[in-house]
C-alpha positions in Angstrom: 53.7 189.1 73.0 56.3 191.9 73.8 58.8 193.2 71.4 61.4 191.1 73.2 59.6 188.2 72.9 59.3 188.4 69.5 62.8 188.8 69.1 63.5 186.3 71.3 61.5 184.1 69.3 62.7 184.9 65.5 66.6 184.3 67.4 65.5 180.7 68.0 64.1 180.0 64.7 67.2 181.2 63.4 69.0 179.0 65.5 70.5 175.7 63.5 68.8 172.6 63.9 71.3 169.6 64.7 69.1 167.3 61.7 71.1 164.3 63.4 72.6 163.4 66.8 74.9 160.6 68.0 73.4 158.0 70.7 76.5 155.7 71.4 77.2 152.6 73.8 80.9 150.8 75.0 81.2 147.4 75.6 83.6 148.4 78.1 84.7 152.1 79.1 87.5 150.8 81.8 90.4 148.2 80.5 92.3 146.1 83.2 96.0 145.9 82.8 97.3 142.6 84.5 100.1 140.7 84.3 99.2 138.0 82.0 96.9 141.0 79.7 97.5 139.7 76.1 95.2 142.6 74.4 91.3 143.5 74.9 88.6 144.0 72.3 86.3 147.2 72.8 82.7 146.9 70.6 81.6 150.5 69.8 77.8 150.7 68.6 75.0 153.3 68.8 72.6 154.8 66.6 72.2 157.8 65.1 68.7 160.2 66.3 67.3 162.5 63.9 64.0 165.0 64.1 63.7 165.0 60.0 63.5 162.7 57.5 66.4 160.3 56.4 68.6 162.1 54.0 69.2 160.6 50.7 73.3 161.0 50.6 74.7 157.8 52.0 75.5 158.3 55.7 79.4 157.2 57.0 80.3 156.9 60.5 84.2 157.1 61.6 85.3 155.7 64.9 88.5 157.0 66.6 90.2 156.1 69.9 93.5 157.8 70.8 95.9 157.0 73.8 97.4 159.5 75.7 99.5 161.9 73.8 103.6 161.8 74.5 106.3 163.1 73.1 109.1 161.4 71.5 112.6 161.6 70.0 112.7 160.2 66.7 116.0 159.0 65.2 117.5 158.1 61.6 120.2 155.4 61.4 122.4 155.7 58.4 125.3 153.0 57.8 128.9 154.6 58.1 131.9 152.2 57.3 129.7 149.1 58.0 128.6 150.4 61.6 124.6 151.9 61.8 125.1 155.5 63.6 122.2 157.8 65.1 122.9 160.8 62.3 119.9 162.7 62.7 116.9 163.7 65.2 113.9 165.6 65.9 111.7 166.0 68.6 107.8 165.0 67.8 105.6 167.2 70.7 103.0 165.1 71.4 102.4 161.8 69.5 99.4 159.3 70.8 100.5 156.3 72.3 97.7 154.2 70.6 95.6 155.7 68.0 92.7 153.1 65.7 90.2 154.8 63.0 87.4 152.7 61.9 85.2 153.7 59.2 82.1 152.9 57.4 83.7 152.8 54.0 87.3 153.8 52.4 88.9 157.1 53.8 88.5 159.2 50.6 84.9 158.2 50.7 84.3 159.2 54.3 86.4 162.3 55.0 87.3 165.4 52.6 90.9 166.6 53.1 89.6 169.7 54.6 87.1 168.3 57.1 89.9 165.9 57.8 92.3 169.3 58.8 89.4 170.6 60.7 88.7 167.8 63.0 92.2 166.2 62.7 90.7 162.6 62.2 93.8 160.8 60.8 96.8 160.0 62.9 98.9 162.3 60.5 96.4 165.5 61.2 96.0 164.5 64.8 100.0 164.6 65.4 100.2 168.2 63.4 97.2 169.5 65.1 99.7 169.4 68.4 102.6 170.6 67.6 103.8 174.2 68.1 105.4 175.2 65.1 104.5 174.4 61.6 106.4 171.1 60.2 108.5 171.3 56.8 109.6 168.4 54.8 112.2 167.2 57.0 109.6 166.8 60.5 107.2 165.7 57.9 109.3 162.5 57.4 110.3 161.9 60.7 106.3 162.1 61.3 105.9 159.6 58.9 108.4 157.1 60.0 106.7 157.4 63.2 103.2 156.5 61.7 105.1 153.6 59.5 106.9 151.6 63.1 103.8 152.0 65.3 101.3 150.8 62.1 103.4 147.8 61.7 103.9 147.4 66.1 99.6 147.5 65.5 99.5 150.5 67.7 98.2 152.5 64.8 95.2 151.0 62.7 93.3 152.5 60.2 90.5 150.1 60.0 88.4 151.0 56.7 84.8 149.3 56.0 84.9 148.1 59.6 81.9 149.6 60.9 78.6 148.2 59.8 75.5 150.5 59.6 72.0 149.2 59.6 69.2 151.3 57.8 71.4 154.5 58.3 70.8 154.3 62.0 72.5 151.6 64.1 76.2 151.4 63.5 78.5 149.1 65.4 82.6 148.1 64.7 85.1 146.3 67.3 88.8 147.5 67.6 91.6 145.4 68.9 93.8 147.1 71.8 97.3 145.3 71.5 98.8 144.3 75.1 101.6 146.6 74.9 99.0 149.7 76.1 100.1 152.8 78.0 98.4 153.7 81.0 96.0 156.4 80.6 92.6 157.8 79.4 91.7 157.0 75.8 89.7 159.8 74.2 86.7 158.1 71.7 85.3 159.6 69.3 82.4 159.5 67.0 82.0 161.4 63.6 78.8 161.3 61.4 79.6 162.8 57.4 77.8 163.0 54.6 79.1 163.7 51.2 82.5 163.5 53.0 81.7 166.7 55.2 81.3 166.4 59.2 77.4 166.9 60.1 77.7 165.6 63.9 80.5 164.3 66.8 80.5 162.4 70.0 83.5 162.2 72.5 83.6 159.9 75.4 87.0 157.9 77.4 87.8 154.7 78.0 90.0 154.2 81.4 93.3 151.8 81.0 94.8 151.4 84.3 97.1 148.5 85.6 95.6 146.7 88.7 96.9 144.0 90.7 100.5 142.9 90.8 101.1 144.8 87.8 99.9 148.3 89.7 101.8 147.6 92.9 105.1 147.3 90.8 104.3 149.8 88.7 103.7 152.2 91.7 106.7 150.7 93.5 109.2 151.6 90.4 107.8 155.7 90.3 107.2 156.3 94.0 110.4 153.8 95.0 112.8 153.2 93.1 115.5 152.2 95.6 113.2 149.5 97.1 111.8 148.1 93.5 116.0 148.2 92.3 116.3 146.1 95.5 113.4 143.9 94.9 114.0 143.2 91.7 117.8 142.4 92.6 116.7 139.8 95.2 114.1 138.3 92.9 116.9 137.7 90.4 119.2 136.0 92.9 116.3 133.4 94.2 115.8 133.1 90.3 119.6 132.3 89.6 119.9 129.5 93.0 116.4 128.4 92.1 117.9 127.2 88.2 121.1 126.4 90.0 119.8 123.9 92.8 117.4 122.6 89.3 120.3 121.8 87.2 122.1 120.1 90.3 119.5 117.7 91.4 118.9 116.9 87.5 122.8 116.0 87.0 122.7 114.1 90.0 119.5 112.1 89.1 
């Protein structure tokens, strides 16, 4: 063998060896949004394919799925001589419009602080890890008051003990997608830890789209306005003599 084979050859044994690799499946990677959509339920499962031996730490899988990203003005009310007022804002530069975590067992167990910086797991790391400028005390509690209304609206969910693994290999969990989605691409991810430190990672999407009636009007507001205004004018009127003409012919009967 030639010098640069050997070399060539000592560089790949030097390489790291990934000891454990994520294989994952979606019961659905596209979500329909009609009109009468009340929610949908995405299973995530998969195993987990290694070239060594199982390790003896306990393996803990997280599951993440995050909307698309937005910004968003967040207001504080205060009460001023018995009228609430807007008395303060700040701008948020990108906030998901859904965001779920499901994990194996409780957060502290699963994820260190640091590894939870590093791969900005949590909702509160994945909102820093896009914004521009560093947030003090003040963005840090608008941030939270964000995280607080969309928890309790169910568009964020941190979902612990939900995902079930067999024999430290097959993992599975099912999230619930409320119907009140936005439109978009919703990034998935997959995190393997042990001993709360990040040893592997899988990203896929899952497509939410409106179709049907609900795409034509939602296509007809953006690329139309005037027309859908219009539409939606008319559709009121027949509406209004519709309940009239009701209400008549019951009064009369």
């Amino acid at each position: 063998m030639t010098r640069l084979g050997w070399l060539l050859a000592v560089f790949c044994l030097a390489l790291p060896v990934q000891a454990e690799d994520v294989v994952l499946g979606l019961s659905k990677d596209r979500v329909a949004i009609t009109a009468t959509f009340d929610g949908s339920e995405i299973l995530v499962f998969g195993a987990v394919k290694r070239e060594t031996v199982i390790p003896k730490t306990p393996l803990h899988v997280i599951v993440t799925i995050a909307g698309p990203y937005k910004p968003i003005v967040v207001r504080r009310k205060d009460k001023r001589f018995g009228i609430w007022i807007n008395t303060e804002s700040t701008k948020i530069e990108a906030a998901p419009s859904f965001y779920a975590v499901a994990t194996s067992a409780p957060w502290d167990e699963v994820i260190t602080k640091s590894q939870d910086v590093a791969y900005q797991v949590s909702v509160a790391q994945a909102i820093q890890a896009r914004q521009t400028t560093h947030a003090d005390a003040e963005q840090e509690r608008f941030t939270q008051a964000v995280i607080r209304i969309r928890t309790d609206e169910n568009l964020y969910q941190l979902l612990e003990n939900k995902v079930t693994i067999d024999e430290q290999t097959l993992f599975r969990t099912s999230i619930e997608m409320p119907a009140n989605l936005t439109e978009g691409s919703y990034d998935t991810r997959i995190l393997l830890t042990r001993n709360g430190a990040v040893i592997s990672t899988l990203n896929t999407e899952i497509d939410v789209r409106k179709v049907g009636l609900e795409r034509f009007l939602f296509s007809l507001s953006r690329e139309q306005p005037l027309i859908y205004g219009l539409l939606s004018l008319a559709i009121a009127i027949f509406a209004g003599w519709g309940a009239s003409g009701l209400f008549s012919a019951l009064r009369r009967s």
